[in-house]
OpenMM code with the backbone's topology and positions (N, CA, C; nanometers):
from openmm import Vec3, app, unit

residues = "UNK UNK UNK UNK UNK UNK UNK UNK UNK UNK UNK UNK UNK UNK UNK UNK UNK UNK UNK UNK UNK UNK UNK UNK UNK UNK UNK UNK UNK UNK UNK UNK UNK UNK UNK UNK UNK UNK UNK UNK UNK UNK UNK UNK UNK UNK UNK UNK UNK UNK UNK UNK UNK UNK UNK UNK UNK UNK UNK UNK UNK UNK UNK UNK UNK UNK UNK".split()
positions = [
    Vec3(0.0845, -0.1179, 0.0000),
    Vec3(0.0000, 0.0000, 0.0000),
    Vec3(0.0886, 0.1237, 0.0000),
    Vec3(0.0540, 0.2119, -0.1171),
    Vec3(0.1572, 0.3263, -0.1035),
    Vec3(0.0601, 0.4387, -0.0569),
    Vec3(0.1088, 0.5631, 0.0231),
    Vec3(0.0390, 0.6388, 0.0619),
    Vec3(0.1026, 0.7848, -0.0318),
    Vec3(0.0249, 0.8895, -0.0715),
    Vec3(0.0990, 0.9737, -0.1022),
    Vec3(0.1755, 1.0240, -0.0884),
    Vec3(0.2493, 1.0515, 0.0628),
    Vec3(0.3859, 1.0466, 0.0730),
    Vec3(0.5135, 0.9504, 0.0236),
    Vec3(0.4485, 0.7926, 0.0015),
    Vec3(0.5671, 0.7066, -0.0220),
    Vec3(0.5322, 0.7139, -0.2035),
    Vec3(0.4052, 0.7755, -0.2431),
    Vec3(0.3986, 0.7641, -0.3898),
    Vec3(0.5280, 0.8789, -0.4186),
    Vec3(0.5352, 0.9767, -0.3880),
    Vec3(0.6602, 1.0707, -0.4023),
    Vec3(0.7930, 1.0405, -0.3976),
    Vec3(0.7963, 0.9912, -0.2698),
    Vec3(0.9417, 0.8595, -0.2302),
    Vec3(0.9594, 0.7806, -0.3774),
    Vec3(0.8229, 0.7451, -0.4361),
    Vec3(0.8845, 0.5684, -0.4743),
    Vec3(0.9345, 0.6756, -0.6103),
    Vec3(0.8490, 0.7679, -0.7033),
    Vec3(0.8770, 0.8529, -0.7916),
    Vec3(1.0152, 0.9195, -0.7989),
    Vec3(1.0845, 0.9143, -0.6646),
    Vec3(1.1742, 1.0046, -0.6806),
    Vec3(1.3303, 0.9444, -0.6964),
    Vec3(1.2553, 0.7797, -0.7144),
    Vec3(1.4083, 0.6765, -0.7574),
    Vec3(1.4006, 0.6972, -0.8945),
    Vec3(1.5180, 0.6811, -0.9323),
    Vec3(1.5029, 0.7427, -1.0973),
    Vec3(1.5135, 0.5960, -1.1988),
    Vec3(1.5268, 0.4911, -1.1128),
    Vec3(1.4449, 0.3545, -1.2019),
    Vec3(1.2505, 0.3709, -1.2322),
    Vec3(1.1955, 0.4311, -1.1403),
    Vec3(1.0311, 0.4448, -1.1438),
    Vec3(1.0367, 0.5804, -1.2143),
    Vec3(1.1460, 0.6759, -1.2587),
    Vec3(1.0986, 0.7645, -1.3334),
    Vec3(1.0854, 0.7307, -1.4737),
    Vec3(1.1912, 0.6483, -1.5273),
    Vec3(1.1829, 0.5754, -1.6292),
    Vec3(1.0840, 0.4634, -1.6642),
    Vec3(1.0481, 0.4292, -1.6129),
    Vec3(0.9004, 0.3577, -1.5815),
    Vec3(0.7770, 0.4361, -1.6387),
    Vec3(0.7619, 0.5538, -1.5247),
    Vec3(0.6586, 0.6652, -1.5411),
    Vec3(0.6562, 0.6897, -1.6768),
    Vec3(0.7715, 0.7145, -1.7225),
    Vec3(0.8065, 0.7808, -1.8301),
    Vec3(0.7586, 0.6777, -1.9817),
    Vec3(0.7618, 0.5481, -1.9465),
    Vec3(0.7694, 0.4955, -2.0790),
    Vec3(0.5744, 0.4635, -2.0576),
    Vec3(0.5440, 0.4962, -1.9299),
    Vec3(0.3805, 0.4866, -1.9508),
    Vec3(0.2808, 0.6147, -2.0004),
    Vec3(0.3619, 0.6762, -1.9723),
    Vec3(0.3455, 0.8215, -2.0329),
    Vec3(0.3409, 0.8569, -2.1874),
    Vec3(0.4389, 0.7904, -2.2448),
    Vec3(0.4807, 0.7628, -2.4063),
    Vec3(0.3764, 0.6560, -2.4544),
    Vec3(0.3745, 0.5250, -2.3685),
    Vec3(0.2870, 0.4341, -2.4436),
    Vec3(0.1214, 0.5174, -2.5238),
    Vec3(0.1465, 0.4936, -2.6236),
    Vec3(-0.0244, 0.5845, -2.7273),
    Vec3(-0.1342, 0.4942, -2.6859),
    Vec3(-0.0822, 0.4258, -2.6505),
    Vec3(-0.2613, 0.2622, -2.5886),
    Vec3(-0.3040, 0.3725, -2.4526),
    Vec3(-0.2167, 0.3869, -2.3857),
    Vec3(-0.2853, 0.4709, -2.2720),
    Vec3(-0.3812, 0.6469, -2.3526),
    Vec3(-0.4321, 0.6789, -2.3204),
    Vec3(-0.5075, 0.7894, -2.4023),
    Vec3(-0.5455, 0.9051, -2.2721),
    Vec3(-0.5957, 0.8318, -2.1852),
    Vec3(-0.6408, 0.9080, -2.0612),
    Vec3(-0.5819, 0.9482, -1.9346),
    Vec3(-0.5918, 1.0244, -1.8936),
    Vec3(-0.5392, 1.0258, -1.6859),
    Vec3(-0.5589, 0.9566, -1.6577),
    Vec3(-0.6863, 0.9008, -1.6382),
    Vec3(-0.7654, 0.7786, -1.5547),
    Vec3(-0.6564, 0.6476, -1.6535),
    Vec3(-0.6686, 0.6277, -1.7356),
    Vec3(-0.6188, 0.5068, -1.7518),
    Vec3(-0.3965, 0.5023, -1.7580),
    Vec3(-0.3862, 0.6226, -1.8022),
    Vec3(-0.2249, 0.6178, -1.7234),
    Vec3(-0.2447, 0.5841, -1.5868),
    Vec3(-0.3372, 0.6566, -1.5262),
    Vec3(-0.3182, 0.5977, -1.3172),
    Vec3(-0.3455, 0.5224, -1.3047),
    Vec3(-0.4578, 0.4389, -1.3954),
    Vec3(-0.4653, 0.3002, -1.3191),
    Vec3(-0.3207, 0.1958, -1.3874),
    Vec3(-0.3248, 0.2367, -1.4967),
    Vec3(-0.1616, 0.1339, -1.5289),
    Vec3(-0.0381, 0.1940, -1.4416),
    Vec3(-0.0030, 0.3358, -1.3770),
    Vec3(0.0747, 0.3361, -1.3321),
    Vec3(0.0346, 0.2593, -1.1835),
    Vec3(-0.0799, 0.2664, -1.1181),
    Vec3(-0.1311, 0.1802, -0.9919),
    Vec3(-0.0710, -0.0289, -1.0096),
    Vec3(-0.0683, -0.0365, -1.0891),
    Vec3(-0.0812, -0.1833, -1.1937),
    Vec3(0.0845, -0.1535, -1.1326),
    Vec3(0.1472, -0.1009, -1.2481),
    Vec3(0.3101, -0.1041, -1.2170),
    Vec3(0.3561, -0.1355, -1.0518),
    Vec3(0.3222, -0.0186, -1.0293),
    Vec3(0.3865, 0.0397, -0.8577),
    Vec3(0.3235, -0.0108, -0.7580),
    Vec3(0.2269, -0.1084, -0.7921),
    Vec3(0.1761, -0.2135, -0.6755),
    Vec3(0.1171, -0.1120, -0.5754),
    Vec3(-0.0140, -0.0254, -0.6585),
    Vec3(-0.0425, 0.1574, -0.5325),
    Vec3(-0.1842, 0.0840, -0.5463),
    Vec3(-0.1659, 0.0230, -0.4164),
    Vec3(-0.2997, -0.0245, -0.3386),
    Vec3(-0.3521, 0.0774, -0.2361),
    Vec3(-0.4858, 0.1035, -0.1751),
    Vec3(-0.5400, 0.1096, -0.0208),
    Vec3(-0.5734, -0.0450, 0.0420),
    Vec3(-0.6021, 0.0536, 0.1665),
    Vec3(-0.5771, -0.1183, 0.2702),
    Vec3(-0.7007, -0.1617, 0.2360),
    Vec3(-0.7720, -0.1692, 0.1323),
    Vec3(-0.8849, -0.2870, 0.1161),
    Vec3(-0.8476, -0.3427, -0.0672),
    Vec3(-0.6923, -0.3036, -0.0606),
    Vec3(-0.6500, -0.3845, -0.1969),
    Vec3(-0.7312, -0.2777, -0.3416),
    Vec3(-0.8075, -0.1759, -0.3419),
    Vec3(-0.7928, -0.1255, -0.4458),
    Vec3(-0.6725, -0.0799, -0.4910),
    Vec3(-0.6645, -0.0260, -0.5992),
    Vec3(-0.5910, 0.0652, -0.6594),
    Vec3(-0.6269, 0.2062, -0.6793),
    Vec3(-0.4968, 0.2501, -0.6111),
    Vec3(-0.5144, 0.4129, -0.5834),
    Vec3(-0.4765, 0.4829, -0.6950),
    Vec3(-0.6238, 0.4957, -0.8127),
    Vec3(-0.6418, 0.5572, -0.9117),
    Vec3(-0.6310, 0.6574, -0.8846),
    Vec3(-0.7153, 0.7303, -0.7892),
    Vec3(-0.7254, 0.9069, -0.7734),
    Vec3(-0.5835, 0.9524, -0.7409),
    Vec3(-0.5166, 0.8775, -0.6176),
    Vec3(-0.3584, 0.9410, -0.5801),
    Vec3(-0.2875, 0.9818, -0.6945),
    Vec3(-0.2864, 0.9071, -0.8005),
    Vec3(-0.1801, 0.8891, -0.9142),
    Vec3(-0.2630, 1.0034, -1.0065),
    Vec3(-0.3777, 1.0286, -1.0349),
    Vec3(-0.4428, 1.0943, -1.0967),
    Vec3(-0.4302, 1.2462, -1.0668),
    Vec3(-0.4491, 1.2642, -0.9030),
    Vec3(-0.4176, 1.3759, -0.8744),
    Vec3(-0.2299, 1.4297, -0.8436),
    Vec3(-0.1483, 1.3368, -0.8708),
    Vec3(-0.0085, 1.3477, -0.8863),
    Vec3(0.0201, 1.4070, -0.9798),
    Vec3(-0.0526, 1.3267, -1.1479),
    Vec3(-0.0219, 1.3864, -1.2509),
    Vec3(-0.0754, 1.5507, -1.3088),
    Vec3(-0.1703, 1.5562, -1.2236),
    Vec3(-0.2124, 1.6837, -1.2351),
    Vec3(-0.1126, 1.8290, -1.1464),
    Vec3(-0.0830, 1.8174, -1.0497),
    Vec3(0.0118, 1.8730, -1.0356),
    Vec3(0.1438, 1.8527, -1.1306),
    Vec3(0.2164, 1.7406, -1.1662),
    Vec3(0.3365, 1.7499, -1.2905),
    Vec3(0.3004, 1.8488, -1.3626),
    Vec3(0.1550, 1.8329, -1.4436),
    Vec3(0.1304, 1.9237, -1.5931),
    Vec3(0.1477, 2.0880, -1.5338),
    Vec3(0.0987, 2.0920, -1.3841),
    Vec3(0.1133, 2.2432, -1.3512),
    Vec3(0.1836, 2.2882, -1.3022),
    Vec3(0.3321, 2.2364, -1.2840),
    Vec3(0.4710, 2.2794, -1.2518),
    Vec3(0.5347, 2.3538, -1.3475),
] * unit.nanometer
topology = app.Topology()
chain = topology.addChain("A")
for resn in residues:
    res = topology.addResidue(resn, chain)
    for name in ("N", "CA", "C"):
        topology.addAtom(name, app.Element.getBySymbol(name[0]), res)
């Protein structure tokens, strides 16, 4: 289970930036929602009842675009 603090942590190894990065490029992904849930898929970004923390990653990438 990653929490938004350790989603930042895990982002800030530069093996998961390259990661990020090639899910970002993939053209099959089209959406936010569906980059976060494949980046959730990758980075094993569960809550403690085993979803996938779509919104965390969703609202991550939205801050990137506005940096």
């Amino acid at each position: 289970m990653l929490t938004q603090n350790q989603v930042l942590r895990t982002l800030s190894a530069p093996e998961s930036r390259d990661r990020l990065e090639a899910v970002v490029a993939d053209p099959r992904l089209t959406t936010r929602g569906v980059m976060a849930r494949e980046v959730c898929i990758i980075f094993n970004s569960t809550d403690a009842r085993g979803r996938l923390q779509i919104a965390t990653w969703a609202v991550f990438q939205i801050q990137l675009v506005n940096r």
